[in-house]
C-alpha positions in Angstrom: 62.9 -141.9 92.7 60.6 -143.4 94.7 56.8 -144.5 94.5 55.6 -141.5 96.6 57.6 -139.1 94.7 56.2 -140.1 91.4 52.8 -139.7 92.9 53.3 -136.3 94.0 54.7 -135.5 90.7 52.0 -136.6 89.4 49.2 -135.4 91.8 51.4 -132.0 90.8 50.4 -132.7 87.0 47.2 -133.1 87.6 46.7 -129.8 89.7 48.4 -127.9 87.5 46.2 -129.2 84.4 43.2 -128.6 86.6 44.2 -124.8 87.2 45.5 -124.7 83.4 42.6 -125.9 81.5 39.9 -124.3 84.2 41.4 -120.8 83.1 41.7 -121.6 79.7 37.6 -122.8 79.8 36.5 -119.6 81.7 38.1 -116.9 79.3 36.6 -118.9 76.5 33.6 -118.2 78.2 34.4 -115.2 79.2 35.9 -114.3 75.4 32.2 -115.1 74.5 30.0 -113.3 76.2 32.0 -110.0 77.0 34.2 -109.2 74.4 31.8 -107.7 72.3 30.6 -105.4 74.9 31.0 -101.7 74.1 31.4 -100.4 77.6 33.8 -103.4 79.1 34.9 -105.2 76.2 37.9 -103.4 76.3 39.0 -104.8 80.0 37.4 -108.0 79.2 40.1 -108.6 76.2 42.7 -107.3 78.4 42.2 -109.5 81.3 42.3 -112.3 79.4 45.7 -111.6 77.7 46.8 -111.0 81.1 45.4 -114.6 82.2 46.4 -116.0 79.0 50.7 -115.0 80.2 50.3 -115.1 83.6 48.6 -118.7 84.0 47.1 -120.7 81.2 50.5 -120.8 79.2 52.7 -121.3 82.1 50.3 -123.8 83.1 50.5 -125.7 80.1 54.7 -125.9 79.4 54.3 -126.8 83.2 52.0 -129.8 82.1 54.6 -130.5 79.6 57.7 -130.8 81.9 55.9 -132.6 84.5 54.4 -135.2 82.0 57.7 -135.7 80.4 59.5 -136.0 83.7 56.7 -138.7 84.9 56.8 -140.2 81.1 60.5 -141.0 81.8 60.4 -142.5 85.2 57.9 -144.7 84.5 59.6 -145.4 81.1 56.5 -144.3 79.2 57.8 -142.3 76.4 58.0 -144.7 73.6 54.3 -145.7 74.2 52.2 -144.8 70.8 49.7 -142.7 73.4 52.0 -140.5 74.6 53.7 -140.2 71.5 50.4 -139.2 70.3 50.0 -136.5 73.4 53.3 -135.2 72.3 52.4 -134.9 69.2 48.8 -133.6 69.7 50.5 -131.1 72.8 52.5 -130.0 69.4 49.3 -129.3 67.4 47.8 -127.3 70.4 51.0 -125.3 70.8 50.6 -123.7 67.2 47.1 -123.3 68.0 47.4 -121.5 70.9 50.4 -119.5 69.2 47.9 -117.9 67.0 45.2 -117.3 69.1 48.0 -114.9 71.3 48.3 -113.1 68.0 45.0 -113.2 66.8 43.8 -111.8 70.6 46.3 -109.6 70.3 45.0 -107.8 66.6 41.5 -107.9 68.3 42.7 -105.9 70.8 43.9 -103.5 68.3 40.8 -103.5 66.3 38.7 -102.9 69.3 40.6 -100.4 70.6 40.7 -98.4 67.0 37.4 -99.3 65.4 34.8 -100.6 67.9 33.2 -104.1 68.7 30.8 -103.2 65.9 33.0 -102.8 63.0 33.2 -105.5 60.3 37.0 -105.6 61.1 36.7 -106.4 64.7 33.8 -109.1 63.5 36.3 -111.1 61.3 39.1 -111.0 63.7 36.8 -111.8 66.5 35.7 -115.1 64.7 38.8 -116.2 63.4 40.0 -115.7 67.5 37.2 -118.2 68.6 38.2 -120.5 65.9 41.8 -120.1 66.8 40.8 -121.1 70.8 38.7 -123.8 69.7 41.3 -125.5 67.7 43.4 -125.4 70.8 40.4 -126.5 72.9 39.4 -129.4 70.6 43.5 -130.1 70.9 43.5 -130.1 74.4 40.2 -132.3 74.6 42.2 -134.9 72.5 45.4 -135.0 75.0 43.2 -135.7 78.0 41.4 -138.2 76.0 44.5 -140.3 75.4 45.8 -139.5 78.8 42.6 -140.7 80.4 41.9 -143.8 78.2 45.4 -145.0 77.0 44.6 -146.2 73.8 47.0 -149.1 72.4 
């Protein structure tokens, strides 16, 4: 493979993180502000499962592959750092393995008992919880990606 084929797998990588994470950030954000609403909560929760299986984890098993495949041209996995990332990418599939199934019980609860039920409440925090874990996770891959600790 040559020079300018590992940069365009690589300038791939990067795009797809760029679209990956972005998504991931704004239904946080979104997850945040609107899932609580009475009147749109409902679509609000919705849409982001939909984003969630349609971009963010695609996205991020693309991430994986691509960062792999450049990892073993350039004879980089044995590094500690992106051992690390491996591992870490690990950590932050679990993570993001519960948040699916805790988004999906919020769902549930919304749909049966209302944004304003105590039931919704718990599930609701233990959903941000969930995505921040996978956030903090995320933060932590870019970090050694980035900065390429020894």
């Amino acid at each position: 493979m040559s020079a300018s084929d590992y940069i365009g797998l690589k300038f791939a990588h990067i795009l797809i993180a760029i679209i990956a994470m972005g998504t991931s950030a704004a239904l946080a954000i979104l997850l945040e502000f609107f899932a609580d609403d009475p009147t749109h909560g409902a679509f609000v929760l919705l849409t982001a499962r939909r984003l969630l299986w349609i971009v963010v984890i695609p996205g991020y098993v693309l991430m994986l592959v691509t960062g792999m495949w450049m990892g073993h041209i350039a004879d980089l996995l044995d590094v500690r750092w992106t051992e690390w990332a491996m591992n870490l990418w690990g950590v932050g599939l679990l993570f993001m393995a519960l948040h699916i199934k805790v988004l999906r019980k919020q769902i549930q609860v919304f749909n049966a008992e209302g944004p304003s039920s105590k039931a919704y409440r718990r599930v609701a925090t233990f959903s941000r919880l969930s995505g921040g874990g996978f956030g903090l996770t995320i933060v932590a891959v870019v970090y050694l990606m980035v900065f390429k600790p020894a």
